[in-house]
N, CA, C and O atoms as a GROMACS GRO file, in nm:
protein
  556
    1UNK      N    1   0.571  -5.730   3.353
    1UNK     CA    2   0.705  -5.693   3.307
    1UNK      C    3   0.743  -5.559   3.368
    1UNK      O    4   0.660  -5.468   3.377
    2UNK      N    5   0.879  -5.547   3.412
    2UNK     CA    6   0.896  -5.412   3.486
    2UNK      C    7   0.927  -5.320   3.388
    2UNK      O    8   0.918  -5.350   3.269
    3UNK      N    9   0.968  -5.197   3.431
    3UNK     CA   10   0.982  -5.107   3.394
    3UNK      C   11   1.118  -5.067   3.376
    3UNK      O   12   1.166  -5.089   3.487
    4UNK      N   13   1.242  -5.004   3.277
    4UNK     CA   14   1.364  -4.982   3.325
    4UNK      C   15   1.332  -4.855   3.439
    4UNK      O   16   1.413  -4.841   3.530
    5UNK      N   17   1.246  -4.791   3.434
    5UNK     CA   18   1.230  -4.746   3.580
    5UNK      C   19   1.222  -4.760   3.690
    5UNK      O   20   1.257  -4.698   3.791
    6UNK      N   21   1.156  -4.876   3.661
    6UNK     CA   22   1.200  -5.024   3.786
    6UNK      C   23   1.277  -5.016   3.823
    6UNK      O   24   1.311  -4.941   3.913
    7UNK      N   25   1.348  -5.108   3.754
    7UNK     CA   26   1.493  -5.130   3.741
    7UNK      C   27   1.615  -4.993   3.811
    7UNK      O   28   1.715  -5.025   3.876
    8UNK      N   29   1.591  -4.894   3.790
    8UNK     CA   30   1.682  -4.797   3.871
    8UNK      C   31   1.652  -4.761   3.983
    8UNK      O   32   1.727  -4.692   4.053
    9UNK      N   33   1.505  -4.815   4.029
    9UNK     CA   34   1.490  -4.810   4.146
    9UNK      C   35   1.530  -4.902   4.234
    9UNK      O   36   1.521  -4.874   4.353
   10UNK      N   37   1.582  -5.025   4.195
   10UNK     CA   38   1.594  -5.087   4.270
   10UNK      C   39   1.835  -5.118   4.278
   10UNK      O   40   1.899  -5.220   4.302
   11UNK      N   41   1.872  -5.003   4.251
   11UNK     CA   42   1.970  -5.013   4.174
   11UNK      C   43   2.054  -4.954   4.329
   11UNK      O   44   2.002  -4.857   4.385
   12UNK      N   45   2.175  -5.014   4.387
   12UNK     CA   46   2.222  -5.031   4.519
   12UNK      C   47   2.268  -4.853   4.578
   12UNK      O   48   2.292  -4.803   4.688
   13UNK      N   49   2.259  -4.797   4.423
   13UNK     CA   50   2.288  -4.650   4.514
   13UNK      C   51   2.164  -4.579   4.532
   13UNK      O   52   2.056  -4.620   4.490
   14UNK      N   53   2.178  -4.497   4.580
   14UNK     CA   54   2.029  -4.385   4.647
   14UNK      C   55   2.035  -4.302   4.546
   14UNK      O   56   1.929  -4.240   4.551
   15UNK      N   57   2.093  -4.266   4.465
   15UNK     CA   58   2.087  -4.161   4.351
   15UNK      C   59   1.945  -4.160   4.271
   15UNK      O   60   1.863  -4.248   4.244
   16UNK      N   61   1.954  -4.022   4.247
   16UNK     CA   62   1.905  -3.978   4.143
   16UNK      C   63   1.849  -4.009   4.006
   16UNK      O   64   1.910  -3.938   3.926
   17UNK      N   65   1.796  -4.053   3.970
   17UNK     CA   66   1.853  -4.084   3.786
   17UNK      C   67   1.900  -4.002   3.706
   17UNK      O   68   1.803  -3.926   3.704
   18UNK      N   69   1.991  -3.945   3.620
   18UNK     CA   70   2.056  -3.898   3.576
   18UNK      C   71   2.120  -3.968   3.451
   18UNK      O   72   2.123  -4.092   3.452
   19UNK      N   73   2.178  -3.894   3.332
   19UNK     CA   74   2.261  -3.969   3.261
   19UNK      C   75   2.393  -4.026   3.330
   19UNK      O   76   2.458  -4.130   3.317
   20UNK      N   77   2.404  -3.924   3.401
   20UNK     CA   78   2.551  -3.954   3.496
   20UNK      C   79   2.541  -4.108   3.525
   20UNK      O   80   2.640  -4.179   3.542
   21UNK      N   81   2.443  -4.142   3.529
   21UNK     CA   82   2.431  -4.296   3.682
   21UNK      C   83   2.378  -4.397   3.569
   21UNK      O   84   2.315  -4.494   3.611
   22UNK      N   85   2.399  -4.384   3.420
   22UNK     CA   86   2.357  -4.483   3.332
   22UNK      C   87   2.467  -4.563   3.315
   22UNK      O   88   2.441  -4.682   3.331
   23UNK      N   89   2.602  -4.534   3.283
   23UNK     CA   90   2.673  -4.625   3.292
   23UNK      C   91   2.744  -4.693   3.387
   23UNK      O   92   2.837  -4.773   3.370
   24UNK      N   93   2.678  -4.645   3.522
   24UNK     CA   94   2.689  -4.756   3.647
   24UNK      C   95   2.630  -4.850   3.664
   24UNK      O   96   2.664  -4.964   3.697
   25UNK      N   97   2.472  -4.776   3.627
   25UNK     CA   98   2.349  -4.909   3.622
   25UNK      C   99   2.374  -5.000   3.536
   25UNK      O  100   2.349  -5.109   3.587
   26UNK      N  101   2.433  -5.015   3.375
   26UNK     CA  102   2.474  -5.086   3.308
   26UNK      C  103   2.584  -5.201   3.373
   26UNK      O  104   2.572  -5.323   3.383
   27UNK      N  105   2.676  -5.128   3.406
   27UNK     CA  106   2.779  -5.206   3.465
   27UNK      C  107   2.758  -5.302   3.571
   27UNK      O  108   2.824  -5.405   3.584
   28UNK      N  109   2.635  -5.253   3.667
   28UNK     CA  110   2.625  -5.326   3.789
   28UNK      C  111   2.548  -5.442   3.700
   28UNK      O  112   2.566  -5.561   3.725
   29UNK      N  113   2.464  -5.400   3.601
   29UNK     CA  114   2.372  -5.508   3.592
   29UNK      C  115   2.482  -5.638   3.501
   29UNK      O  116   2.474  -5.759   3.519
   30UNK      N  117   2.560  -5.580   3.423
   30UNK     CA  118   2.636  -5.692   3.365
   30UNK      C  119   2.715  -5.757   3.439
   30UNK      O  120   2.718  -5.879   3.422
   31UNK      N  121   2.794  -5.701   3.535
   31UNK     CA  122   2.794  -5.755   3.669
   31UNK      C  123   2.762  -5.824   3.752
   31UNK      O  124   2.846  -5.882   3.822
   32UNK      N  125   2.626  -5.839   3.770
   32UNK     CA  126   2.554  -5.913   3.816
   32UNK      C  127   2.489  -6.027   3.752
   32UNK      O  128   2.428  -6.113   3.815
   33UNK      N  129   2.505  -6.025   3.619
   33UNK     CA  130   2.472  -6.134   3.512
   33UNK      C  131   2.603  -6.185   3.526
   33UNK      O  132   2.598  -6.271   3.615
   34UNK      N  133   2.750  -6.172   3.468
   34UNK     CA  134   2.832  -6.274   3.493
   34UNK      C  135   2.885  -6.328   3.597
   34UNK      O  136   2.958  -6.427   3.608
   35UNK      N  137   2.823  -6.222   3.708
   35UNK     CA  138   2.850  -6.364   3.847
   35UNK      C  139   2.812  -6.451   3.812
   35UNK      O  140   2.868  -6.552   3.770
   36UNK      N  141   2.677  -6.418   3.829
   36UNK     CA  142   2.555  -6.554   3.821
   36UNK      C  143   2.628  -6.650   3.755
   36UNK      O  144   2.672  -6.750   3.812
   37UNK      N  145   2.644  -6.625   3.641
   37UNK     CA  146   2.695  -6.746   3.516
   37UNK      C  147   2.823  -6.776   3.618
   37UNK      O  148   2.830  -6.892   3.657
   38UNK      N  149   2.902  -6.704   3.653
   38UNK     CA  150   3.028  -6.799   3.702
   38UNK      C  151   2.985  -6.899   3.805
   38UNK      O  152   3.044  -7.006   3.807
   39UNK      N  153   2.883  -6.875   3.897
   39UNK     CA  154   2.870  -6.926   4.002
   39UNK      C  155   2.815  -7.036   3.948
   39UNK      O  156   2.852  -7.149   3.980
   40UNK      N  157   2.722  -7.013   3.860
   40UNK     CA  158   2.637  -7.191   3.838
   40UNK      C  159   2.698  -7.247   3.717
   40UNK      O  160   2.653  -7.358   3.687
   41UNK      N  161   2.825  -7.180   3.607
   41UNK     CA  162   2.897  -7.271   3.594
   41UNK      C  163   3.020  -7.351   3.675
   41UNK      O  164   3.065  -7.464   3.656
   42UNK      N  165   3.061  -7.239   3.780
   42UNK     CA  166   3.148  -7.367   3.886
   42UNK      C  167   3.095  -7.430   3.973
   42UNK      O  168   3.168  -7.488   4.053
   43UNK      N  169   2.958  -7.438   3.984
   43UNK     CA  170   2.882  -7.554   4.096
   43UNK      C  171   2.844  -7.682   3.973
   43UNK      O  172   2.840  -7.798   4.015
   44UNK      N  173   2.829  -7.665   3.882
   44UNK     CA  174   2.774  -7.738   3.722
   44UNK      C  175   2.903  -7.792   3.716
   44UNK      O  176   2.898  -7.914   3.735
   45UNK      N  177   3.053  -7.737   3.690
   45UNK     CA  178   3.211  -7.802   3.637
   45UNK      C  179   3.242  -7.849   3.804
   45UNK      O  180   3.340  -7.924   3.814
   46UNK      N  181   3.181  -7.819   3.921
   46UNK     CA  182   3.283  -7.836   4.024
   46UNK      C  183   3.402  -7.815   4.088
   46UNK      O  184   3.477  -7.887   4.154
   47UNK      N  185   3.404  -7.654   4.040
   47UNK     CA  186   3.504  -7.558   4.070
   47UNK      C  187   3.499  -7.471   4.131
   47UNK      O  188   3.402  -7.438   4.198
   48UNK      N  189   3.623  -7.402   4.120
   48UNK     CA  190   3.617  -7.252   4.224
   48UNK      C  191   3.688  -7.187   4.134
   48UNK      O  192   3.743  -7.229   4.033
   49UNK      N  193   3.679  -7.032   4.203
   49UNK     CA  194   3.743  -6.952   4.129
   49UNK      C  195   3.703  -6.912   3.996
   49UNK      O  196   3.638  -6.978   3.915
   50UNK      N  197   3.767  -6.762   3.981
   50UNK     CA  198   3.732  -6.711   3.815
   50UNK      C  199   3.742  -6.751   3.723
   50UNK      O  200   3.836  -6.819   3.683
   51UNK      N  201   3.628  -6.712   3.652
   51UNK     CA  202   3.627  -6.798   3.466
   51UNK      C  203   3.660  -6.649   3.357
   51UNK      O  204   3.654  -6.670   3.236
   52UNK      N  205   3.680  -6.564   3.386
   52UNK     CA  206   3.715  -6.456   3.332
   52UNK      C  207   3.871  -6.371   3.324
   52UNK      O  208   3.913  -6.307   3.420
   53UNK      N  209   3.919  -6.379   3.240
   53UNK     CA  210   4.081  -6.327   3.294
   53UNK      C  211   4.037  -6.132   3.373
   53UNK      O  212   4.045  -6.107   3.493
   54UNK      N  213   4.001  -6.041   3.280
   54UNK     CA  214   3.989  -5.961   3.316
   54UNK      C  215   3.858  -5.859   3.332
   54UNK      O  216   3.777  -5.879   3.242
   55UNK      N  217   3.822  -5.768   3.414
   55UNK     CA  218   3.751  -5.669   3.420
   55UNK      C  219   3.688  -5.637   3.279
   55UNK      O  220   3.771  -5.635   3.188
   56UNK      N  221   3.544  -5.611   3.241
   56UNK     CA  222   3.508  -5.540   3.170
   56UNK      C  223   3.519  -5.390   3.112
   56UNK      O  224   3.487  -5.291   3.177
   57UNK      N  225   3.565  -5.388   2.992
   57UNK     CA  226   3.624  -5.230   2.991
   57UNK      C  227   3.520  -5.143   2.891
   57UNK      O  228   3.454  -5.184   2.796
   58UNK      N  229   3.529  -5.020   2.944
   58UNK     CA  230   3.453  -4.929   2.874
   58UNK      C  231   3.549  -4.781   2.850
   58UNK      O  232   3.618  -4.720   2.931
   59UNK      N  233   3.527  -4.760   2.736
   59UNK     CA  234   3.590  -4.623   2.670
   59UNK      C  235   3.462  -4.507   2.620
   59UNK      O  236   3.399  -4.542   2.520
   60UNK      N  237   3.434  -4.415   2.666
   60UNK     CA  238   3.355  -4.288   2.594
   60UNK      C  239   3.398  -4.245   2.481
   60UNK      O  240   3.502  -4.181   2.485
   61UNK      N  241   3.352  -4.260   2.390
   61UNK     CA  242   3.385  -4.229   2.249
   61UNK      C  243   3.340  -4.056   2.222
   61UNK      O  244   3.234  -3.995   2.231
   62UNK      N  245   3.429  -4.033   2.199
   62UNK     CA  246   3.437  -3.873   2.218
   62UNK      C  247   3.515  -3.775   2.039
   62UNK      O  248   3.525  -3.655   2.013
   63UNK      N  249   3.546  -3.875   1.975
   63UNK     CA  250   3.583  -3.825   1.819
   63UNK      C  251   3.601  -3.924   1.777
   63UNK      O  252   3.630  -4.033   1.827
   64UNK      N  253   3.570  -3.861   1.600
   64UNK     CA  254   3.602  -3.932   1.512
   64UNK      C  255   3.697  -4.076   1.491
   64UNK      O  256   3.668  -4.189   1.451
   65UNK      N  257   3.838  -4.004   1.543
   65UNK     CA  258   3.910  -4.118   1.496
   65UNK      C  259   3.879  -4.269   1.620
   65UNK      O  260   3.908  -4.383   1.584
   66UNK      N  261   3.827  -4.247   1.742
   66UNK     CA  262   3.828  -4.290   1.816
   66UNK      C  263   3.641  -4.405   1.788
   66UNK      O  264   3.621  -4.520   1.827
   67UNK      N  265   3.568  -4.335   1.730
   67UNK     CA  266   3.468  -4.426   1.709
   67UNK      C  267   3.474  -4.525   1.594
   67UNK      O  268   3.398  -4.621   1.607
   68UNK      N  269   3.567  -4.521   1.457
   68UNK     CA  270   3.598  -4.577   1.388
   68UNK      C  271   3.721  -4.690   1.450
   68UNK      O  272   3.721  -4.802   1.398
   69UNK      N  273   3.816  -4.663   1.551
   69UNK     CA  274   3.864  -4.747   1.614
   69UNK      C  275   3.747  -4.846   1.690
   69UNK      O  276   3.743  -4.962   1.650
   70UNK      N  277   3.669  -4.813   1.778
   70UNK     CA  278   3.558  -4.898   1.858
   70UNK      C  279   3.500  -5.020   1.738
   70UNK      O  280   3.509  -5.143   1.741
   71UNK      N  281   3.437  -4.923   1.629
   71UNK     CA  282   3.377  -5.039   1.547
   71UNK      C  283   3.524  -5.144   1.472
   71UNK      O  284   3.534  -5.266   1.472
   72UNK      N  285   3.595  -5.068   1.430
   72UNK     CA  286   3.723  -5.181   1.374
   72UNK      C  287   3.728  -5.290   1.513
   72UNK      O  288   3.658  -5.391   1.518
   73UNK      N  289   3.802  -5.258   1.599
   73UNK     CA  290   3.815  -5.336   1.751
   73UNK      C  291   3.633  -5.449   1.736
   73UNK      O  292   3.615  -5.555   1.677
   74UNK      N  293   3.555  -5.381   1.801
   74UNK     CA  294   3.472  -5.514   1.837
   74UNK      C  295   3.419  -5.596   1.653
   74UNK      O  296   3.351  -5.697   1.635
   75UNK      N  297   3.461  -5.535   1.584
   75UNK     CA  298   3.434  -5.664   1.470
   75UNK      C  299   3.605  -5.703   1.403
   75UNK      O  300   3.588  -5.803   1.333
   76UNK      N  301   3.698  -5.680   1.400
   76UNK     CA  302   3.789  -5.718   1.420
   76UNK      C  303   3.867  -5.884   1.548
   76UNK      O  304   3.936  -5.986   1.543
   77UNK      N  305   3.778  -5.792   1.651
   77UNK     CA  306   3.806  -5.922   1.777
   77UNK      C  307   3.803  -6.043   1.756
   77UNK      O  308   3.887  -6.113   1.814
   78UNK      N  309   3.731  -6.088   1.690
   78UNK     CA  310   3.765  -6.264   1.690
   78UNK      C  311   3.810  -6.264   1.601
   78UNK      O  312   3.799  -6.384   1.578
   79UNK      N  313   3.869  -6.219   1.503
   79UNK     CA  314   4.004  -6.207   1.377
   79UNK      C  315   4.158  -6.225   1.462
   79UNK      O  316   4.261  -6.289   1.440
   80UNK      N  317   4.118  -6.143   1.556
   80UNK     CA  318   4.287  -6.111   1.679
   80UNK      C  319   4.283  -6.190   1.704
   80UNK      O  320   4.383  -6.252   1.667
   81UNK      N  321   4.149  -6.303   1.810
   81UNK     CA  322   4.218  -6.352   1.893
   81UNK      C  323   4.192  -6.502   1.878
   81UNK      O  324   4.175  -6.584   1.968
   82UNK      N  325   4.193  -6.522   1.738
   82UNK     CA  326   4.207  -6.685   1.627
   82UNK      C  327   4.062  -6.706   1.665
   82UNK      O  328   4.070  -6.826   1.692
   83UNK      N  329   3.943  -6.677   1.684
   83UNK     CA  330   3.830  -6.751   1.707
   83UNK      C  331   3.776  -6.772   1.505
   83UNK      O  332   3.737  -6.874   1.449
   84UNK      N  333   3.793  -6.661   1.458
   84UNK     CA  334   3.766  -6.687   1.265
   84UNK      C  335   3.926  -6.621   1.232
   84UNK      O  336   4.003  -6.554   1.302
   85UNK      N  337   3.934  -6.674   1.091
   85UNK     CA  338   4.014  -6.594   1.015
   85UNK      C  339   3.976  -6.454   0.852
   85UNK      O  340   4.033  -6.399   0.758
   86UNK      N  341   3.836  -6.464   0.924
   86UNK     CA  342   3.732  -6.325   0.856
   86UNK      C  343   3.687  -6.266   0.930
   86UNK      O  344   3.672  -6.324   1.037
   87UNK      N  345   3.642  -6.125   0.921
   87UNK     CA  346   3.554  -6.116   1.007
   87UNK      C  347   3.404  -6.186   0.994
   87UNK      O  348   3.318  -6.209   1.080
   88UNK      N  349   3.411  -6.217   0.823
   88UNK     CA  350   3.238  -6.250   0.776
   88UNK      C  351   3.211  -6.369   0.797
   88UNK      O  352   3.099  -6.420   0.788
   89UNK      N  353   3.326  -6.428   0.831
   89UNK     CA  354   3.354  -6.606   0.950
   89UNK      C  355   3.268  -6.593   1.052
   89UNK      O  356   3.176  -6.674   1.063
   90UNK      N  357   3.281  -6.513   1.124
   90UNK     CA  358   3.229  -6.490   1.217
   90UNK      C  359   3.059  -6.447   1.234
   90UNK      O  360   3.003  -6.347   1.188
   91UNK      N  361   3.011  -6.540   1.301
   91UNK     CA  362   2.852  -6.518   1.273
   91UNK      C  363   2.761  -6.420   1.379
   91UNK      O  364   2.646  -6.378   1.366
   92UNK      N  365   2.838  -6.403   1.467
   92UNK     CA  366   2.802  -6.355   1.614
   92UNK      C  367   2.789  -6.196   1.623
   92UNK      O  368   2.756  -6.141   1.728
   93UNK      N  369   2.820  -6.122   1.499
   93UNK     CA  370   2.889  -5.985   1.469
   93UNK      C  371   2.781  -5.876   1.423
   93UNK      O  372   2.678  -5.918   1.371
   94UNK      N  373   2.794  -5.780   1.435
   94UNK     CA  374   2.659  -5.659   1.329
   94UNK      C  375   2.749  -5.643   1.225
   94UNK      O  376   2.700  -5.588   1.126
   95UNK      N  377   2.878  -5.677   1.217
   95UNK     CA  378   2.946  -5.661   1.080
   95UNK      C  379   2.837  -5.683   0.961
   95UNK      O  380   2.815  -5.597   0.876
   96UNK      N  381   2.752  -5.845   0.968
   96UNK     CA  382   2.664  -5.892   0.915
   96UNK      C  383   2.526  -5.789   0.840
   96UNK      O  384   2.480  -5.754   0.731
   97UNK      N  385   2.502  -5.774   1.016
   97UNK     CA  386   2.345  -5.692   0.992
   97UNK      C  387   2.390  -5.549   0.920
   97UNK      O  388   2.308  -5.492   0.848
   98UNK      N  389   2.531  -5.488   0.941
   98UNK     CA  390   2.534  -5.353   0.888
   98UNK      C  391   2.525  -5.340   0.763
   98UNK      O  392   2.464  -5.242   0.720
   99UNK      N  393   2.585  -5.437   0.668
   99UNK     CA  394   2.600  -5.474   0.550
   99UNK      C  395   2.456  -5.564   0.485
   99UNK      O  396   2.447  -5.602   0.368
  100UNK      N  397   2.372  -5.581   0.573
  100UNK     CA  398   2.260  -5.659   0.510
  100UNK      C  399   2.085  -5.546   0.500
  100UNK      O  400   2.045  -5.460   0.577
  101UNK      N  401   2.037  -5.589   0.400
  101UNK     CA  402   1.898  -5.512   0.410
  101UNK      C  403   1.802  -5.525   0.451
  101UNK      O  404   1.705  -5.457   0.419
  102UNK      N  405   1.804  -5.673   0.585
  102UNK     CA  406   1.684  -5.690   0.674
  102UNK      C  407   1.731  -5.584   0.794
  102UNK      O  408   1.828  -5.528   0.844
  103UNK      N  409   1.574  -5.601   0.803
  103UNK     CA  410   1.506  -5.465   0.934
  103UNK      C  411   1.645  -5.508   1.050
  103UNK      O  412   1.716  -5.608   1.037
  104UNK      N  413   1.653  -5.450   1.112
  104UNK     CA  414   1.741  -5.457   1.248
  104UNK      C  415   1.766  -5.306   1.313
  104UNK      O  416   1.788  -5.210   1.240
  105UNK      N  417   1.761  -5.296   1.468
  105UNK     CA  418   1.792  -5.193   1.524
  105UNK      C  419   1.906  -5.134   1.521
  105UNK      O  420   1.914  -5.030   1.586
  106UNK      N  421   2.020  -5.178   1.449
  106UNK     CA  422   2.118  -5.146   1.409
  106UNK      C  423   2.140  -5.025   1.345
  106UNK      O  424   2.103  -5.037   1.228
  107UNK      N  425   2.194  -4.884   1.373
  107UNK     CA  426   2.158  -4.786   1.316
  107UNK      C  427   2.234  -4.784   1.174
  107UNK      O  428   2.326  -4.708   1.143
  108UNK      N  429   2.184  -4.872   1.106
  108UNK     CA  430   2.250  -4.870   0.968
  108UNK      C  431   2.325  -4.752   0.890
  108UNK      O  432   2.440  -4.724   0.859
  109UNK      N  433   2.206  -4.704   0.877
  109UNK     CA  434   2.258  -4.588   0.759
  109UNK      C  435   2.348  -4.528   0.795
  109UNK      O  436   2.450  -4.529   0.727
  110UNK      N  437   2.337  -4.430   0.955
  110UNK     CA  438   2.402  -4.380   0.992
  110UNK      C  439   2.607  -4.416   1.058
  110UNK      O  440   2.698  -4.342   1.094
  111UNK      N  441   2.594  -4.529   1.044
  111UNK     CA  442   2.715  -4.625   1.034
  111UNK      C  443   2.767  -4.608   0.904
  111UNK      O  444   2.886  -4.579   0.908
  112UNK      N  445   2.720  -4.615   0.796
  112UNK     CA  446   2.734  -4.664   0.616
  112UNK      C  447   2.757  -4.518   0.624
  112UNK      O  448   2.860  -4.490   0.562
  113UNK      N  449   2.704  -4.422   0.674
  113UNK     CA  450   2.716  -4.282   0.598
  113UNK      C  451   2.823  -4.181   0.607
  113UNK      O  452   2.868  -4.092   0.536
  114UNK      N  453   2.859  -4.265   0.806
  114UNK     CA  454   2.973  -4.194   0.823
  114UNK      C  455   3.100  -4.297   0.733
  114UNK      O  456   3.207  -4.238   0.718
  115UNK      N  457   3.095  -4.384   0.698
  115UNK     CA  458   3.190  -4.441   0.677
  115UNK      C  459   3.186  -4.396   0.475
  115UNK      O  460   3.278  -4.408   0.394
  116UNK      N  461   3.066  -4.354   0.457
  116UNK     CA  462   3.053  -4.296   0.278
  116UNK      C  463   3.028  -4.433   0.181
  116UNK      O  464   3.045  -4.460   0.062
  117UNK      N  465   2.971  -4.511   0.312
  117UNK     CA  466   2.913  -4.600   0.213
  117UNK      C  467   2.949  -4.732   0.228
  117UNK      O  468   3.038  -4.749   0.312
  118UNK      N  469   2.886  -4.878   0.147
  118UNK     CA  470   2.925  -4.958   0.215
  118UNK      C  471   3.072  -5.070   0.170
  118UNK      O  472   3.126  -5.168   0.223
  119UNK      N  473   3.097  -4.970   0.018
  119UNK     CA  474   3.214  -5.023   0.007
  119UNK      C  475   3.349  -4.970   0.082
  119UNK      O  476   3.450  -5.038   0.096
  120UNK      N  477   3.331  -4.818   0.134
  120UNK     CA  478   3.460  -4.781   0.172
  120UNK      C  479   3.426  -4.831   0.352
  120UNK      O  480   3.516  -4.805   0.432
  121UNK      N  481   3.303  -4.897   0.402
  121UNK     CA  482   3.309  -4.978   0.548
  121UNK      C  483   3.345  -5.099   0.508
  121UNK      O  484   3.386  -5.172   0.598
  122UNK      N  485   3.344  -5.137   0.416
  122UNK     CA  486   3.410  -5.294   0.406
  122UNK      C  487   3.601  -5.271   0.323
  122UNK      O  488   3.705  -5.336   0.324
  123UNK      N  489   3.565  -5.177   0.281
  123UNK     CA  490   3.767  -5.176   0.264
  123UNK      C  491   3.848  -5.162   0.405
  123UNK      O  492   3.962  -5.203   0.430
  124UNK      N  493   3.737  -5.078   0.508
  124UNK     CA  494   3.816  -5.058   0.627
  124UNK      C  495   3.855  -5.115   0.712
  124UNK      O  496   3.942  -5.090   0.796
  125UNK      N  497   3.746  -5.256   0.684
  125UNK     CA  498   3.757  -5.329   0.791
  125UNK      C  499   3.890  -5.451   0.715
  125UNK      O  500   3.975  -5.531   0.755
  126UNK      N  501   3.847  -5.410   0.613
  126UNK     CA  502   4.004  -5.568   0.517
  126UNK      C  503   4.126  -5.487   0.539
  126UNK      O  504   4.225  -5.540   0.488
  127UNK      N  505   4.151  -5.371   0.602
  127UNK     CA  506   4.320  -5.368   0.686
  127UNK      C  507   4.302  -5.434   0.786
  127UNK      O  508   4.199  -5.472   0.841
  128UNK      N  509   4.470  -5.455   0.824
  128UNK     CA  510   4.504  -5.525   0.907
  128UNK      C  511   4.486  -5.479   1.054
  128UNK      O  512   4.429  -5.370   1.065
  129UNK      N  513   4.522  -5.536   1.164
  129UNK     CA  514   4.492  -5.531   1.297
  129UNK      C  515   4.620  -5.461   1.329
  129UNK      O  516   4.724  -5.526   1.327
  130UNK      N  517   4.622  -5.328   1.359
  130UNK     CA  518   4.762  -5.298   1.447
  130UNK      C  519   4.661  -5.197   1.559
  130UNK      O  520   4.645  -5.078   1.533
  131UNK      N  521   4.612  -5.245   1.652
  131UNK     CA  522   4.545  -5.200   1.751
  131UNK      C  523   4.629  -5.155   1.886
  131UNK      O  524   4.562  -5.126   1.985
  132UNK      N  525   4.762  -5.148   1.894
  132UNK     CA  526   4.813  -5.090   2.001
  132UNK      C  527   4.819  -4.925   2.030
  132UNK      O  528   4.802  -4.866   2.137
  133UNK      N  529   4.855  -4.862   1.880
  133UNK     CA  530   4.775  -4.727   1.835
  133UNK      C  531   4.658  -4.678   1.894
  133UNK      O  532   4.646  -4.569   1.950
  134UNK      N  533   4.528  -4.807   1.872
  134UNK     CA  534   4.398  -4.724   1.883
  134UNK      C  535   4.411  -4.661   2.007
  134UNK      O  536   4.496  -4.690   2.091
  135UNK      N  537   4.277  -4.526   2.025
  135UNK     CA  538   4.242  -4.479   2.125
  135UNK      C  539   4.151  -4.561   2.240
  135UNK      O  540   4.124  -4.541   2.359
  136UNK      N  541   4.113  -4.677   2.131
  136UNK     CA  542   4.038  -4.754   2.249
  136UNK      C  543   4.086  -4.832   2.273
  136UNK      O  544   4.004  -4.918   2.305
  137UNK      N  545   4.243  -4.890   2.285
  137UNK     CA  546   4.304  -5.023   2.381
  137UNK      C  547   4.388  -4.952   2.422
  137UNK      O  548   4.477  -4.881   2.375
  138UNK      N  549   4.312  -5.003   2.612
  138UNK     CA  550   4.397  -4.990   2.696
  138UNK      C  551   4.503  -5.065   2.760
  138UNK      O  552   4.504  -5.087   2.881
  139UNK      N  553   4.602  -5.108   2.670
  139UNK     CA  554   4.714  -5.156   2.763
  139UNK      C  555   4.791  -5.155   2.825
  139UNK      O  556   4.838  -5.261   2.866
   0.00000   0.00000   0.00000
């Protein structure tokens, strides 16, 4: 099994390692995972062309109001875009694990603590979606 040290060594720029060059290496590698998937699902469907409408996006979360937007946004998302009409519909989510008392790498507490607990993270998330506001959608 390699190493993520490996792994940056073998990573297309000559750099350094650095924090600077972590969220490139991330990117290239997810990158390089959904080619793959596009390519051998359009040789598998017998197609061409993209299966993705857009680019993967990333925001640096840099305050308060802006990290409480990130978590509303990715457990909110399949509420927006009709996949459930809960978020707790939705099975695919840490909404789940944040709110539950099995082990998980999920930094629990520290989620629950900024939010003061786990009833005022679950009142926050039962408002509604007006996400054109947030700091993290870029439209």
């Amino acid at each position: 099994m390699e190493t993520i040290e490996c792994y940056f060594l073998k990573m297309k720029s000559n750099s350094v390692f650095t924090e600077e060059i972590v969220p490139d290496f991330l990117m290239e590698r997810f990158s390089n995972f959904l080619n793959s998937y596009v390519k051998a699902f359009n040789m598998q469907h017998h197609r061409k062309g993209s299966l993705f409408k857009d680019f993967m996006r990333r925001v640096e979360v840099t305050d308060d109001i802006q990290l409480g937007a990130s978590i509303f946004y990715i457990h909110k998302n399949p509420v927006h875009h009709g996949y459930c009409k809960h978020i707790e519909d939705w099975k695919w989510t840490s909404y789940h694990s944040i709110l539950s008392d099995k082990i998980t790498l999920i930094k629990r507490n520290e989620i629950l603590n900024w939010f003061d607990g786990k009833e005022a993270f679950i009142k926050f998330h039962s408002q509604d979606i007006y996400l054109k506001n947030a700091a993290i959608i870029d439209l």
